[in-house]
N, C-alpha and C positions, 0 to 999 in steps of 0.2 A: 591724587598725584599720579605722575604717568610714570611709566616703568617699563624698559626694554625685556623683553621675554624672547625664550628661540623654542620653536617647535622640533622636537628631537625624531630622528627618521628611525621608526619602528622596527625595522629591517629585522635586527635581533634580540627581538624582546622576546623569551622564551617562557613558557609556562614552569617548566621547570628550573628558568633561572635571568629575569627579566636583563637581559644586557642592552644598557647601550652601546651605540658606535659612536664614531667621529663623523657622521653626517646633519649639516647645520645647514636650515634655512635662513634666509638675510634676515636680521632682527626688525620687530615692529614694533611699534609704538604705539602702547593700547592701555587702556586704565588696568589697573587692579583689577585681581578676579573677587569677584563679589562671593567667592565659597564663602563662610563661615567657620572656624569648628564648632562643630556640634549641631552644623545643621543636617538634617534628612538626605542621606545619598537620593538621590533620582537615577533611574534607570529608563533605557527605552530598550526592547527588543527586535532582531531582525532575522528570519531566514532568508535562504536564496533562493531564487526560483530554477538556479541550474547552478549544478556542481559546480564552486571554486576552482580557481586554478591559477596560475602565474600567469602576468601579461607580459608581451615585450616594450611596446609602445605606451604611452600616454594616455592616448587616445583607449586603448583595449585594456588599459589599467583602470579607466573612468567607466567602460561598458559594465566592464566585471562589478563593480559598487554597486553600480547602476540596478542588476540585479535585483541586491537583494530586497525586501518587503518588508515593513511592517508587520507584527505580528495585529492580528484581529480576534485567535482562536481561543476559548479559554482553558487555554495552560496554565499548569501551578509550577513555577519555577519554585525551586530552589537555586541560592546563591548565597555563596561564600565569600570572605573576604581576602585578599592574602598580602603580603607587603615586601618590599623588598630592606634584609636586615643585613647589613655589612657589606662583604665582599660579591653587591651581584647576587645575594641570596635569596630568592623567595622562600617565605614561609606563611604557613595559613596565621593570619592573622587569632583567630579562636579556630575550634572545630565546629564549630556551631553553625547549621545550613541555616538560613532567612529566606521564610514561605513570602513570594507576591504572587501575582495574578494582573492581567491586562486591565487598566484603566476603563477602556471602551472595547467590548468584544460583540462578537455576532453570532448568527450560524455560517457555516458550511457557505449553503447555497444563497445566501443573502449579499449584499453590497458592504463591501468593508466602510466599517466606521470612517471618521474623517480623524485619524489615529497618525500618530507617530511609534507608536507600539510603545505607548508608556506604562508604564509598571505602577503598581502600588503596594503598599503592606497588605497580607490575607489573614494579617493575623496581629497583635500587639507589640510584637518583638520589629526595630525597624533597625538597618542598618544607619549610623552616625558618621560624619568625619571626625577621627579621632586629633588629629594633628594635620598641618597644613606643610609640613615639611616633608614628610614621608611619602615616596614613592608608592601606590596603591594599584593593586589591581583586583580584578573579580570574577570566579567560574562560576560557572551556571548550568545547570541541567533542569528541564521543564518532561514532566511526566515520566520520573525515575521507579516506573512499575516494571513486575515482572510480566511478558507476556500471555495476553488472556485471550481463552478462546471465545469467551463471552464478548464479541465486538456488535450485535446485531441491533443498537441506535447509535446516536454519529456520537456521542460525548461518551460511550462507551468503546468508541471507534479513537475515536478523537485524543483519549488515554492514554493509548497503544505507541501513540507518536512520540518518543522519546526525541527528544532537540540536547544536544549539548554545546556548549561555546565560552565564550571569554571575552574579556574587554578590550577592544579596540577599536579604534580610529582609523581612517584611511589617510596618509598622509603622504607627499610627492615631492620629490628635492628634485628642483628643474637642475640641477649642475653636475647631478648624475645620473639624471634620464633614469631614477629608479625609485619605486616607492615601497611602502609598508607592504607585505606582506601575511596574509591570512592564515597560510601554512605555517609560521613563525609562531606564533602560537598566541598566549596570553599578552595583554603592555599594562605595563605598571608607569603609574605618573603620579604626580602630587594635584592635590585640587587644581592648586593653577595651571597648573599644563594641563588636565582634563578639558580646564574652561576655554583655556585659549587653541588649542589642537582643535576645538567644537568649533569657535569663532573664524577662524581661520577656513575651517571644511564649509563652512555656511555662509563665505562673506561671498560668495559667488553668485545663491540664490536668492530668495525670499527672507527681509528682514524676521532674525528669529527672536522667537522669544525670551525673554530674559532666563527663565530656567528650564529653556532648551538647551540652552549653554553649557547647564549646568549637569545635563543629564550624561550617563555612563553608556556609552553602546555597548550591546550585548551583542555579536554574533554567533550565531546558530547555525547548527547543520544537523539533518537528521540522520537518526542511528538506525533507525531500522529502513524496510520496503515496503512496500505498497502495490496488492495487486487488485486492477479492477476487471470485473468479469461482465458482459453486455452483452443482453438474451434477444436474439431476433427468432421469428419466426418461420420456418421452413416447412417441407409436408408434412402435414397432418398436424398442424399445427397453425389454430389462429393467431394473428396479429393482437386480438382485443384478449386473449388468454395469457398473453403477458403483458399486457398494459401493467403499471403499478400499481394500482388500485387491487386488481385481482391478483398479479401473479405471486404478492408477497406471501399471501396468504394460504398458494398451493405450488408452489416449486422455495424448494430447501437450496442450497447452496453450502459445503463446507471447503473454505479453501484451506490448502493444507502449508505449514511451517516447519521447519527444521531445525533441529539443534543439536548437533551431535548425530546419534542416536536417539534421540526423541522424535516424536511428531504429535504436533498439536495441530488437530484438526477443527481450524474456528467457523465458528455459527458468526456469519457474515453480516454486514450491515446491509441493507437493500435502499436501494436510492432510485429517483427516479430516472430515466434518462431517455434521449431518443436515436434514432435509427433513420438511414435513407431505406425504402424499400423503392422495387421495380413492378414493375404492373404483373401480375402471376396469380394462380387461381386462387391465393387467398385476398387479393383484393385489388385498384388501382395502385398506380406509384405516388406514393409518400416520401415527403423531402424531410417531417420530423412528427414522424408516428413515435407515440408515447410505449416506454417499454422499461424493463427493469433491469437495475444493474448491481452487485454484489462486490460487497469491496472487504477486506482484510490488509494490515498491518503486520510483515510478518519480518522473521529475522530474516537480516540479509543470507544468500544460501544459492549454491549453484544447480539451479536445476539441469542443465546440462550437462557436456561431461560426461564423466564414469554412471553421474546421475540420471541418466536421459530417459531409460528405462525401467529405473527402480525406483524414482519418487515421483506420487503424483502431483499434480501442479492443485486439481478440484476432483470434487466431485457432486453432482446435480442429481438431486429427487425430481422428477418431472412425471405426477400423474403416477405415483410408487413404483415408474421406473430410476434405474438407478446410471447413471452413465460416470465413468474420470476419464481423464485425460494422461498425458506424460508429455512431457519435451520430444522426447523419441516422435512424437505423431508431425510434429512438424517435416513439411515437407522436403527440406532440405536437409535432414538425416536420412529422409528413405531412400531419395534418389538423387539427393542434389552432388555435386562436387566436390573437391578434398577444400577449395574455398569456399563456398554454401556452409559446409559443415563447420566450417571455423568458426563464421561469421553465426552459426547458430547455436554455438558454444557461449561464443559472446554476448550475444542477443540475452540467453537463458542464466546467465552467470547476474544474478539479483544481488546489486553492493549497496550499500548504505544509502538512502536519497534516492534509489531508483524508484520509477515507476511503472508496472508490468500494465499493459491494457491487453484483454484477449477480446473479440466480438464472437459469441456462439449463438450459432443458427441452428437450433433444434430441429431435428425430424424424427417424428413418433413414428410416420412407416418406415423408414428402412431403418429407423435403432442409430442415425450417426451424427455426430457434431461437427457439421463445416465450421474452423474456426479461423479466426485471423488475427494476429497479435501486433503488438508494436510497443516500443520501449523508450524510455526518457531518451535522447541525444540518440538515437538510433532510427530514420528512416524508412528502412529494409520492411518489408511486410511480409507475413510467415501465413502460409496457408495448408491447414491442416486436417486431415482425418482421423476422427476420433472415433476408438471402437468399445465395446460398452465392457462392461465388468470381467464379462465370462470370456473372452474372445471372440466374439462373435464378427467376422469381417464382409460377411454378404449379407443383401437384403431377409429379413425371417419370414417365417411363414405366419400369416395372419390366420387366427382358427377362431372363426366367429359360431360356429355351433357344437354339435355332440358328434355328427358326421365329419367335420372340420378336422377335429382332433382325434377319431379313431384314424383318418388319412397319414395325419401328420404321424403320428406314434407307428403306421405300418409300413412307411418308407424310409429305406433305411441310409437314402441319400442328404435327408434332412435331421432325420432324428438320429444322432452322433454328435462325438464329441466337436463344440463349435457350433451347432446347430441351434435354432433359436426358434419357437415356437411364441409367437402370442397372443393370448385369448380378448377378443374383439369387447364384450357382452356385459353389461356389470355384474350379470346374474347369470349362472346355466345351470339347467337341472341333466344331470348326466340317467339318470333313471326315469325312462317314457313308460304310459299307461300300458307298451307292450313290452318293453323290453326292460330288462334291467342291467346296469353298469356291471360288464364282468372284469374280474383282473387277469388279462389274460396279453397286455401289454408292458413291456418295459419300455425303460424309460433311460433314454444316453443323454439326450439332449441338455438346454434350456429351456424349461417351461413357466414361461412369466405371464401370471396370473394376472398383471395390471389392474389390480384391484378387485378383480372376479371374485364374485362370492360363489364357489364351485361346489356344487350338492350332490352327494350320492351316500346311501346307504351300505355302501359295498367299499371293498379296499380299493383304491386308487391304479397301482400298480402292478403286476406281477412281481419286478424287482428295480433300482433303482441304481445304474452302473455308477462307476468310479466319475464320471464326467458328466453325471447329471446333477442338475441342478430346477428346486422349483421355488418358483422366489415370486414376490410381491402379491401376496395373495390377501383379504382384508379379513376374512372367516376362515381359516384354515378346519376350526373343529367340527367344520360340517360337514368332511367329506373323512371317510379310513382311508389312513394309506399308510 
């Protein structure tokens, strides 16, 4: 039998209390919705691939939809049911969450299924239509963990991604040039308006399928940030040393998160990625040299700010050197403008759905990370110097023998606080067939072992000031000091 229906304008369907308005599209003439009760809810889900927001026109109201994506990733949604009881009121339907999981999922770096982001049961418990008269709607939240610093494979990565959302539809009253709204929150409908709100969204495109119709959108947006880090190679530093293959296995990566006063410092996923390079003494120019890239999931959190020079953003083991970074290092805090600075306030201010990309060029001889960063809907390109743990702001001294380092430890221009000494060699015996290692030097500086296995039968130092530091050494208990 046919039966007039109207598609109700979503405007103020609120999560916390599903209202309609007085907005009506021209009634259509369409069969019955084939819901059942008591059949199988269906669900599809969708993120966006750029933040939401209000459109003015039609036209940037259909972009904004346009957006967002199928899910492909394997998230474990939970999802609720909730209903609208009386005056306008929603209430959860039970308290009870209902586990699914994507129909057809992939990896990461793989080609998305041929998906509508349908959902399934992950478990025996399925949501029903209880009744076809009642207003229904449904939250959702997909990866409801606490943050772990354990992210370092992608579905351990992949966890981290917390998604929350609601059920709706996009829907557009040409007579008021205005439609459904995302920021409104949840929409609550009864099966038939589920089905025909579907039919209506779809009678534009590609004949759909019968319980496409039938299925709930889920929109999604994610709760946390995302920063990814991407290692090139600078002096003293080959190109084939961070390839993937090799550099997972010898550069660490901890990117750091915030919460409060907390900091969780996560052991990073490594992915592979590539780099343009320029012709330079490590090798010809490369348009997509293989190289490694570091990614973490963190709470949203302002690295800028009051924060600029008190949290770090990383920190990189390269070769048991240790280098971090800060916001502060960007360029347009040191020297840029009272607008530079703004804009690098905003830049480092990481909200919900962002995503941080930084490029670090490593150089083992002078100890510094050329870096360059760039942000979801932000442009701008940030160019930075990065100084290593201790302060160290000039070139060090490189001390490749036992002569090297009596130099280094007897000028007193180098060796101070700030100073940075590092030993070249993997191995040095500091006691020769004539001489023997005496302690008759101190020590202000930084003296980084870089893995040196440093030998001598005698104490190391005479004494060790307030500002020195001896760090990365692989055998420490072979040498007194």
């Amino acid at each position: 039998m046919k039966a007039k229906y109207y598609i109700l304008s979503l405007g103020l369907l609120l999560l916390s209390g599903c209202k309609s308005d007085d907005l009506y599209l021209p009634a259509i003439e369409e069969e019955d919705s084939p819901i059942a009760v008591g059949e199988p809810i269906l669900f599809s889900a969708l993120v966006p691939d750029i933040s939401s927001s209000s459109r003015a026109t039609k036209e940037e109201w259909d972009k904004q939809h346009e957006k967002y994506k199928s899910v492909y990733l394997k998230y474990n949604f939970g999802i609720k049911m909730w209903k609208i009881n009386g005056e306008n009121d929603t209430v959860p339907w039970n308290e009870k969450v209902y586990n699914y999981e994507p129909e057809r999922y992939t990896d990461i770096d793989k080609k998305a299924p041929d998906s509508k982001g349908e959902l399934k049961p992950n478990s025996k418990d399925t949501l029903y239509w209880e009744d076809n008269v009642t207003k229904w709607g449904f939250s959702v939240t997909a990866n409801d963990n606490e943050l772990s610093k354990d992210q370092y494979f992608e579905q351990a990565w992949l966890n981290m991604d917390k998604l929350t959302g609601f059920s709706y539809v996009p829907e557009w009253d040409d007579a008021t040039q205005s439609g459904s709204k995302l920021e409104k929150g949840m929409v609550c409908k009864t099966p038939k308006e589920w089905y025909n709100a579907n039919k209506a969204l779809l009678a534009a495109g590609e004949m759909p399928k019968p319980e496409d119709l039938k299925r709930i959108p889920l929109y999604m947006k994610h709760d946390r940030a995302w920063i990814t880090i991407v290692l090139k190679a600078g002096e003293g530093v080959t190109r084939e040393a961070l390839d993937f293959t090799r550099a997972q296995q010898n550069i660490k990566m901890d990117i750091h998160s915030y919460d409060g006063s907390n900091t969780l410092k996560i052991n990073s996923w490594a992915r592979e990625a590539y780099v343009k390079y320029d012709a330079d003494v490590n090798g010809p120019a490369q348009t997509d040299a293989s190289t490694t890239s570091f990614n973490a999931i963190v709470n949203p959190f302002n690295y800028g700010g009051d924060n600029k020079d008190k949290k770090q953003l990383a920190r990189i083991n390269v070769s048991g050197m240790n280098f971090s970074f800060y916001a502060s290092n960007d360029t347009r805090y040191v020297n840029g403008t009272i607008e530079e600075k703004a804009e690098a306030d905003k830049a480092y201010n990481l909200t919900p759905g962002k995503h941080l990309t930084i490029e670090a060029t490593l150089s083992l001889a002078s100890r510094k990370i050329l870096i360059t960063s760039w942000i979801e809907d932000w442009t701008e390109v940030a160019t930075n110097i990065v100084c290593d743990d201790y302060g160290q702001n000039g070139d060090p001294v490189v001390i490749k023998n036992r002569k090297d380092l009596i130099a280094f430890l007897e000028n007193e221009k180098v060796n101070k606080a700030g100073g940075v000494g590092i030993i070249q060699p993997t191995k040095l015996n500091l006691d020769t067939d004539t001489t023997q290692w005496e302690a008759k030097y101190d020590l202000n500086a930084t003296l980084n072992l870089a893995g040196c296995e440093l030998y001598t039968r005698h104490q190391l130092f005479k004494e060790m000031s307030s500002s020195a530091n001896l760090v990365n050494g692989t055998n420490c208990g072979r040498f007194v000091g």
